[in-house]
N, C-alpha and C positions, 0 to 999 in steps of 0.2 A: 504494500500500500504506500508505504515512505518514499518507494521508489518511480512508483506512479505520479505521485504528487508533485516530486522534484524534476520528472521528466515534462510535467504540464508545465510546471513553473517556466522550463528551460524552452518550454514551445511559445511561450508568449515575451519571457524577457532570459535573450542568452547569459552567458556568465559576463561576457566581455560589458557587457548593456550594463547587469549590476554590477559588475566592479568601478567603470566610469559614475554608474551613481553614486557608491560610497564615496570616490574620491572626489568628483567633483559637485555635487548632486544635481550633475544633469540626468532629467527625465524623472529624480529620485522620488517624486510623490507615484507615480505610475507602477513604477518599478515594485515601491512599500505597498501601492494598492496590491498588484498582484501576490508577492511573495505573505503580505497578512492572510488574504482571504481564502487563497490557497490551502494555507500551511491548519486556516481554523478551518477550511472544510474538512482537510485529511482527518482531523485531531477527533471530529465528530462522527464520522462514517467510523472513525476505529471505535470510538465508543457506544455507536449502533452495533459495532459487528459487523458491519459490513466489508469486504473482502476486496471488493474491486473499486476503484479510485475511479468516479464519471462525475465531468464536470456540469452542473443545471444551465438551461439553457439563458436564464436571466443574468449569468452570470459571467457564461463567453461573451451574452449582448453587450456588458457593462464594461468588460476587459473590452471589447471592439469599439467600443462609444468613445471610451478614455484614451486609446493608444495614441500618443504622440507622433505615430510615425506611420 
């Protein structure tokens, strides 16, 4: 599931994307959106039980609405 989760993250924002937001914080509120909402959806599907890591569709809308790029 951990690995689900951090492979979605890396499909909307690469490593290189958040390394430049730590350092410079370009893009960094987009970047924090994704990597927060992500990481609380995984935390909660694990605490359903559930097995497989699928992102809602309100949720790719709102990652596409927001992407600076």
């Amino acid at each position: 599931m951990k690995e689900q989760c951090k492979q979605a993250i890396y499909s909307y924002v690469d490593a290189e994307t958040q390394l430049n937001a730590a350092l410079t914080g370009e893009h960094s509120e987009y970047v924090e959106l994704v990597v927060t909402v992500l990481r609380q959806l995984c935390r909660g599907l694990i605490d359903e039980g559930e097995t497989e890591f699928v992102i809602p569709d309100d949720i790719v809308e709102l990652f596409n609405n927001e992407c600076p790029w």
